[in-house]
N, C-alpha and C positions, 0 to 999 in steps of 0.2 A: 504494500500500500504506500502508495508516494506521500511524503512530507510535507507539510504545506502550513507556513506561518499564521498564528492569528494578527489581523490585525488590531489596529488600536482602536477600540470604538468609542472612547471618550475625544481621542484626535481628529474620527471620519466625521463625527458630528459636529465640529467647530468651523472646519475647513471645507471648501468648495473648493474639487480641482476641476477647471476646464475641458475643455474639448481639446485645446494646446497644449494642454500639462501646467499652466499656469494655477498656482494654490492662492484661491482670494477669502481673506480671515475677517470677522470683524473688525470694526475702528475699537481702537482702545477709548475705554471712557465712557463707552454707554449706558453703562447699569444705572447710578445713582447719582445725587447730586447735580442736576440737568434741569433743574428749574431755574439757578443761577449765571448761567451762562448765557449769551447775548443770540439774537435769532443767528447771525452767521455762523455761530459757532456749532451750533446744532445743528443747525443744514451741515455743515462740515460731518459730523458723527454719522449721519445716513449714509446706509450703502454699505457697501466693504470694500476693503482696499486689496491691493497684490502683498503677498509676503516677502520678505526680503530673501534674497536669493542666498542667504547665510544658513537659513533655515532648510534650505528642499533638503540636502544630504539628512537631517535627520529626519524629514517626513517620509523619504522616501523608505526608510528603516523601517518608520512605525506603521508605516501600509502598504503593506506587499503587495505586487499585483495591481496598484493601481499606476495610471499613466501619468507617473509628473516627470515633467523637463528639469533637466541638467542646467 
């Protein structure tokens, strides 16, 4: 029976990898404290951003099998 890694499932559910292999995370800073900060700033927090490419070598660890880019 072949061997086959689990992946990280607190990791697959934080992160969206693309169709390119690109991993897009939350903006840091959204949970709480967000009544004080100004409309741009907020608008800023929407969405998610790309991870920084310092990071894929350990995501690529934590989730085998999926398609992220180098």
């Amino acid at each position: 029976m072949p061997r086959h890694h689990k992946s990280n499932r607190s990791l697959a559910k934080r992160i969206k990898i693309t169709s390119t292999g690109k991993v897009l995370k939350r903006t840091p800073g959204q949970n709480h404290f967000n009544a004080k900060d100004s409309g741009s700033t907020g608008l800023h927090k929407h969405g998610q951003v790309t991870s920084p490419a310092e990071y894929t070598k350990s995501f690529q660890d934590l989730l085998p099998g999926e398609g992220i880019a180098s």
